[in-house]
MARMARVEX-755967 format. One record per residue (C-alpha): residue number from 0; residue in three letters; x, y, z. Coordinates in Angstrom, 1 decimal, padded with zeros to 4 digits. Each point is the difference from the previous one (the first is absolute). Last residue first. Example, Ala and Ser with C-alpha at 12.3 -4.5 7.8 and 13.67 -1.06 7.14 Angstrom:
MARMARVEX-755967
n	res	c1	c2	c3
1	SER	013.7	-001.1	007.1
0	ALA	-001.4	-003.4	000.7
END
This chain:
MARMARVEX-755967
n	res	c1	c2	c3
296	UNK	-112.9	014.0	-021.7
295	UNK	002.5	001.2	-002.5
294	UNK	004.0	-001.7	000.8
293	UNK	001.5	002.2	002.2
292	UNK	002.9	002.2	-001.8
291	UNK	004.1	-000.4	-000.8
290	UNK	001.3	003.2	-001.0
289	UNK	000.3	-000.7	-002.8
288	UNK	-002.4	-002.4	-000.8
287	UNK	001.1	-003.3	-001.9
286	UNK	000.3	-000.5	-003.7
285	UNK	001.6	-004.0	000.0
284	UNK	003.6	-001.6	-001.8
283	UNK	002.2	001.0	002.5
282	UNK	-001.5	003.1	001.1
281	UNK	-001.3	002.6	-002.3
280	UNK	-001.8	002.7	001.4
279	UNK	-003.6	001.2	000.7
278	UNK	-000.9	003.7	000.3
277	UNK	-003.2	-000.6	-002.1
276	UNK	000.7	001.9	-002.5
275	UNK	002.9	-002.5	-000.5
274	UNK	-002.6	-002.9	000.7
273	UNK	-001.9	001.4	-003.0
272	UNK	003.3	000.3	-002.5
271	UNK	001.2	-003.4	000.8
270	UNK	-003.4	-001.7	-000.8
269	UNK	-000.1	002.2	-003.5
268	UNK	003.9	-001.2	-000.3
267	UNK	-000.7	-003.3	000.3
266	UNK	-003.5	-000.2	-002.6
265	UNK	002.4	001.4	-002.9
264	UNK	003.9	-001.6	001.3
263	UNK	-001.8	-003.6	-000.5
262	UNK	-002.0	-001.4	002.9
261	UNK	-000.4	-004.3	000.0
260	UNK	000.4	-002.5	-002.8
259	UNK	001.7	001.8	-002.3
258	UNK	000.6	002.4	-002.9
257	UNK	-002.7	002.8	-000.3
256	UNK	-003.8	-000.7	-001.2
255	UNK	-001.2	002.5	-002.5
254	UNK	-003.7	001.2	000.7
253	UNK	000.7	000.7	003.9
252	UNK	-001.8	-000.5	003.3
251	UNK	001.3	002.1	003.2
250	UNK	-002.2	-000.2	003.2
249	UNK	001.0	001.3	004.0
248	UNK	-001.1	000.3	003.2
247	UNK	000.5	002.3	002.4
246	UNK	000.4	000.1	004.3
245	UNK	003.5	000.0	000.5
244	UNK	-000.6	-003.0	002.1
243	UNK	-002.5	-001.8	-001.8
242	UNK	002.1	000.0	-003.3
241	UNK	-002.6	-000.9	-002.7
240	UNK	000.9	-002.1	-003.3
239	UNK	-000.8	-000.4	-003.5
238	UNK	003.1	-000.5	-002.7
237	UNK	000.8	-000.3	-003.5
236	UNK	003.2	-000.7	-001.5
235	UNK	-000.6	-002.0	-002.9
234	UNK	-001.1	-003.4	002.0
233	UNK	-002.2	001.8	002.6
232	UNK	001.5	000.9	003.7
231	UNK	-002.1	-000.8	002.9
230	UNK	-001.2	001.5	003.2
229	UNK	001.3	000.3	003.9
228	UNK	002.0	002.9	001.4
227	UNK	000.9	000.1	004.1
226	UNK	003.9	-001.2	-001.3
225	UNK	000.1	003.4	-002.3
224	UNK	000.0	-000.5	-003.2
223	UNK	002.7	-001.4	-002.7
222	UNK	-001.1	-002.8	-003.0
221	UNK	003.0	-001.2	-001.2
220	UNK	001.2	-001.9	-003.2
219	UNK	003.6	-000.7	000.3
218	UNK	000.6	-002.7	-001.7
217	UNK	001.5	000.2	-003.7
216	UNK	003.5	001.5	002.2
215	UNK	000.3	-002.3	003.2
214	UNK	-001.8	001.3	002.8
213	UNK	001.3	002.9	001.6
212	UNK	-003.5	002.2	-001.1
211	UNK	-002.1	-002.7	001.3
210	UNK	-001.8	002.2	002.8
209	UNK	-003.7	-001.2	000.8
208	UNK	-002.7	002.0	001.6
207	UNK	-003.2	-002.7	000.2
206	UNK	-002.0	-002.0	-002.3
205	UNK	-003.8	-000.3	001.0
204	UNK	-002.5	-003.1	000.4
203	UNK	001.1	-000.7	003.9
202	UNK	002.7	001.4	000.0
201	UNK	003.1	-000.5	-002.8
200	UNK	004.0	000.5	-000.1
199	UNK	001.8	-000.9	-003.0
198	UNK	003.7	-001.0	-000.6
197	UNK	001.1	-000.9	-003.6
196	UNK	-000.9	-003.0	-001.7
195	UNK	-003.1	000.9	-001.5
194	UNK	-001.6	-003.2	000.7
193	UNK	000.7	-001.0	002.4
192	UNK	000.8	002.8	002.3
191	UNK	003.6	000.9	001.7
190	UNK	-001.2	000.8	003.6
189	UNK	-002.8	001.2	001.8
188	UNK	-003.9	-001.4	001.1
187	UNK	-002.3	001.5	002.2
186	UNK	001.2	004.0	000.4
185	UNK	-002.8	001.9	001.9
184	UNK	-001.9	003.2	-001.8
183	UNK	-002.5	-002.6	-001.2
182	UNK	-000.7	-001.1	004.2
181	UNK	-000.5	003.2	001.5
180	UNK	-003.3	000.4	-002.3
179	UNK	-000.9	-003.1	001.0
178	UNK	000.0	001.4	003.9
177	UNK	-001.1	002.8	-000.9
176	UNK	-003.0	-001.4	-001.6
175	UNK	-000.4	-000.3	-004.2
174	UNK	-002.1	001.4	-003.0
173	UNK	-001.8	002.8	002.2
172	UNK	003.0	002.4	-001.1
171	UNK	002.4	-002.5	001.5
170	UNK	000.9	002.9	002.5
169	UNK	001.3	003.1	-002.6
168	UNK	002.7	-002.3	-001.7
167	UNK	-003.3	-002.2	-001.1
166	UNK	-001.5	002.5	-002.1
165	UNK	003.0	001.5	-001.3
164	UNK	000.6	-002.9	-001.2
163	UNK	-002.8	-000.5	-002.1
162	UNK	-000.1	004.3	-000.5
161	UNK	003.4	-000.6	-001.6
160	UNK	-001.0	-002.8	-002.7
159	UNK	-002.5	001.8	-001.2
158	UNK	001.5	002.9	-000.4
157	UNK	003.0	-001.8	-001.9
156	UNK	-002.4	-001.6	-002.0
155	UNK	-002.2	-003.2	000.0
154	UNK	-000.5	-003.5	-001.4
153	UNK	000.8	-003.1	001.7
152	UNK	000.4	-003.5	-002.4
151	UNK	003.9	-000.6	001.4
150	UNK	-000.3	-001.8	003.3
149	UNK	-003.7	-000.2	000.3
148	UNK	-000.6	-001.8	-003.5
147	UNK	-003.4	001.2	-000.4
146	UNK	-000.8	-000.8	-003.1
145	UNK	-001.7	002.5	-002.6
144	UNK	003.0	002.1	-000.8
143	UNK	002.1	-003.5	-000.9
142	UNK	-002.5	-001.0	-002.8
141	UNK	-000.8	003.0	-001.4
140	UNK	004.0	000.3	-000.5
139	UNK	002.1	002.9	001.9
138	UNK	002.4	-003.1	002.1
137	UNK	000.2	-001.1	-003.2
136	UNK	002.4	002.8	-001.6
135	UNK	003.0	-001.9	-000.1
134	UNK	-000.6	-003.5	001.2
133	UNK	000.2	000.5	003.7
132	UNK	-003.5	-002.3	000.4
131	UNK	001.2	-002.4	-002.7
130	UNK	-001.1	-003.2	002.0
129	UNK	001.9	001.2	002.9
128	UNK	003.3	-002.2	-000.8
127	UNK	002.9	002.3	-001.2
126	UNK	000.5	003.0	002.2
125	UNK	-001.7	-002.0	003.3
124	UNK	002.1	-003.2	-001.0
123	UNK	003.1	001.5	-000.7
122	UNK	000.5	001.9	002.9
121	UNK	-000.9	-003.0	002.3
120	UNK	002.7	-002.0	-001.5
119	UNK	-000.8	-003.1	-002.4
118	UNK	000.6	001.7	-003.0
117	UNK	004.0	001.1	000.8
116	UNK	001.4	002.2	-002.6
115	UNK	-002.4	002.6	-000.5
114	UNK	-001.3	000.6	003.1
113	UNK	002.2	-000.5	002.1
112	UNK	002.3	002.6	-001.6
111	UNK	-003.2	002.3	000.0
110	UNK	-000.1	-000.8	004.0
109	UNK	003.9	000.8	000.3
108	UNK	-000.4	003.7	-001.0
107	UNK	001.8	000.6	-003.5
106	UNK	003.0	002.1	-000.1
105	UNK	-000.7	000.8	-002.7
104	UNK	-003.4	001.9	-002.1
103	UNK	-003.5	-001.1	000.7
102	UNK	-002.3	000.6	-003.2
101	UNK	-002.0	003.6	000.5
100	UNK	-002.8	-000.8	002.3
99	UNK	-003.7	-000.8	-000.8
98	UNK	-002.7	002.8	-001.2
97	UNK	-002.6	-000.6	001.5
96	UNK	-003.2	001.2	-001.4
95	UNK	-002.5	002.9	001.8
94	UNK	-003.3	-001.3	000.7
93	UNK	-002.9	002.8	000.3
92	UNK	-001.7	-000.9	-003.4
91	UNK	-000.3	-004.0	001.5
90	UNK	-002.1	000.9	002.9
89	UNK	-002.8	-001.0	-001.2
88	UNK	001.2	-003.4	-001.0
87	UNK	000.3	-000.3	003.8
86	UNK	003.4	-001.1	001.5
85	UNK	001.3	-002.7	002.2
84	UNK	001.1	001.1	003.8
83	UNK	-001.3	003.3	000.2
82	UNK	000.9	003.4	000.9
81	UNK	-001.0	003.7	-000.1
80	UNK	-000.8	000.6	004.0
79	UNK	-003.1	000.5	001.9
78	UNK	001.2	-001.3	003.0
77	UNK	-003.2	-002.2	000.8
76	UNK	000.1	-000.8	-003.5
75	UNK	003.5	-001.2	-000.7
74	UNK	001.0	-001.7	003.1
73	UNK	-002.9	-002.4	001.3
72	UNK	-002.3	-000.8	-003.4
71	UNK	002.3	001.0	-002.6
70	UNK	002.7	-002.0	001.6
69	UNK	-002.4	-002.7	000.9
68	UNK	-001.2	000.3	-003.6
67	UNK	003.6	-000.4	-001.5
66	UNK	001.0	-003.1	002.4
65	UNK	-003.1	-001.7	-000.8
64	UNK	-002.3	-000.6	002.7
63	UNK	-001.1	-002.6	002.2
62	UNK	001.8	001.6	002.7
61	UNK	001.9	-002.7	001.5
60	UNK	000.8	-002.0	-002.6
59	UNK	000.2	002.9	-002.5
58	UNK	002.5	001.7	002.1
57	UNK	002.0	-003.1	000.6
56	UNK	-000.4	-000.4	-003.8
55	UNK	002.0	003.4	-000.5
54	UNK	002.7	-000.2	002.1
53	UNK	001.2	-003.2	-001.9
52	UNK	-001.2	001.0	-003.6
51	UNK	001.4	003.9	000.3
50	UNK	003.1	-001.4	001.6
49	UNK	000.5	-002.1	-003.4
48	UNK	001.4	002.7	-001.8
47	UNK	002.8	002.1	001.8
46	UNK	000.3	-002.9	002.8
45	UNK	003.1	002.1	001.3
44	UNK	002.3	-003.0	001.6
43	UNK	000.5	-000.5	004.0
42	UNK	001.4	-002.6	001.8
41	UNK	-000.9	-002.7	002.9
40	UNK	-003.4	000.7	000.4
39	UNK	-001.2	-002.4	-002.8
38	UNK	001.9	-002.6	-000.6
37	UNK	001.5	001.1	-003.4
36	UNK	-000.5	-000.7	-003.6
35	UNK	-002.8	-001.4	001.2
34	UNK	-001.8	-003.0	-002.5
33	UNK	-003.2	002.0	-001.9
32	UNK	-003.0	-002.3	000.8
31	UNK	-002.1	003.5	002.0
30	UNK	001.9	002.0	-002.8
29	UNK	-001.4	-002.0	-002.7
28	UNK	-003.5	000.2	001.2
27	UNK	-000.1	003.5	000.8
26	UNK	001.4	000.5	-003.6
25	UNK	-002.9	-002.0	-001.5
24	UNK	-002.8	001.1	001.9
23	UNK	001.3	003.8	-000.3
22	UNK	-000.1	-000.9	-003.7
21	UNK	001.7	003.6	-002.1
20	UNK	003.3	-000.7	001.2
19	UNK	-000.3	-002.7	-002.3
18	UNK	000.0	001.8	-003.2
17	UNK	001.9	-001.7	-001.7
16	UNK	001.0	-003.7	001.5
15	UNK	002.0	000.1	002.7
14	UNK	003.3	-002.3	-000.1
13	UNK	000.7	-002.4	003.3
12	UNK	002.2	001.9	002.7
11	UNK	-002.1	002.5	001.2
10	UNK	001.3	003.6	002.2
9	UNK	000.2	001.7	003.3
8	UNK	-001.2	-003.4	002.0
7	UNK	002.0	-000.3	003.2
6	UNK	-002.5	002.2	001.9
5	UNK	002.7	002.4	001.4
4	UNK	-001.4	003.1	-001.9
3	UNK	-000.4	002.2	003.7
2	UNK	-003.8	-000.1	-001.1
1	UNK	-000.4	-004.0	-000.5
0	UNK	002.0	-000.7	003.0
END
């Protein structure tokens, strides 16, 4: 439940102080006391900042490890590949700044109209109570590079996020089984989500295809693969994902976020551009091959 984002806990109630996203202790602590917003299993809403927290103390509990050195440790390393979870000092001359979004412009989508006029919805409370972690340019502070946050504190490039995935699209790439492996590409959870109040689809730990272009105008945010894709998109309009079937994989990272929560027309039309090469087609709302093919062995 905690990877298809149907835990029940995607965001606090009680204020954070500042800075508390930077006490794993403390957050762990006030998630494990945190009252459900949901019984868990029976819907699904993104956990955009506490899914770092959840996923990441089972990983510590059972490891021994911090999330960002069992990263380093099992993914990063062995795979040789430009990416961390918390960031070196050293590093520092190689970070390029974010620059955010342009101010949203009407209709707006109904999670910002959550957001602003109802404080106790989910929408508000990850925007508005994260103990200034989305305070404009805090996400870049000393502070916020050195933790290792899990859902936002990874640092990499599009190459970097491309030979991940195309690590496990090629047979789990030593990461995962088969059988595992099987298991991300399939859809766990579905339907309008929680907390970004249009539909979703997750695996286990990935988002999936998803077609909102006849939502309501303001909502319409989509994300569109082929169903045998599994990654993530990145607040902005980034995206990381490997299509098993087609047999590539695929990483776009940007200094100036786009509107949105999911693809905007720049990372969309790069997708729809390599599936077109690809001899895939359009089909309600999905790239599929054409003419249909075996999935890769």
């Amino acid at each position: 439940m905690l990877l298809s984002h149907q835990a029940g806990v995607p965001a606090l109630r009680d204020p954070l102080p500042p800075g508390a996203f930077y006490d794993w202790d403390a957050m762990v602590d006030r998630l494990a006391a945190e009252e459900l917003f949901w019984e868990p299993g029976t819907r699904h809403g993104y956990h955009g900042l506490t899914f770092g927290y959840l996923v990441g103390e089972v990983i510590r509990r059972v490891s021994g490890r911090t999330p960002g050195v069992f990263f380093r440790d099992e993914v990063a390393q062995p795979l040789g590949l430009d990416f961390s979870i918390g960031l070196a000092d050293s590093e520092l001359p190689r970070l390029a700044p974010v620059i955010p979004a342009d101010p949203p412009t009407p209709p707006f989508s109904t999670f910002l109209l959550k957001a602003l006029t109802d404080p106790t919805s989910v929408a508000a409370l990850v925007l508005f109570n994260n103990g200034g972690y989305l305070n404009p340019g805090e996400a870049e502070s000393p502070a916020a590079r050195a933790a290792e946050t899990g859902a936002t504190g990874a640092f990499t490039n599009a190459r970097g996020l491309a030979r991940l995935y195309a690590a496990l699209g090629d047979g789990g790439g030593g990461l995962v089984d088969r059988a595992s492996l099987v298991r991300m590409s399939r859809v766990e959870s579905a339907g309008i989500d929680g907390m970004g109040y249009i539909p979703s689809r997750f695996s286990l730990g990935y988002v999936k295809s998803i077609d909102n272009r006849r939502q309501s105008p303001g909502n319409q945010d989509s994300g569109i693969l082929s169903e045998d894709a599994f990654g993530h998109s990145g607040f902005g309009g980034s995206i990381g994902f490997c299509d098993p079937r087609a047999g590539f994989a695929l990483g776009y990272a940007m200094n100036k976020q786009g509107p949105g929560t999911l693809l905007n027309p720049r990372g969309q039309s790069l997708i729809d551009a390599v599936y077109r090469a690809l001899g895939y087609r359009e089909v309600g709302g999905n790239w599929v091959p054409d003419p249909p093919r075996d999935r890769r062995a």
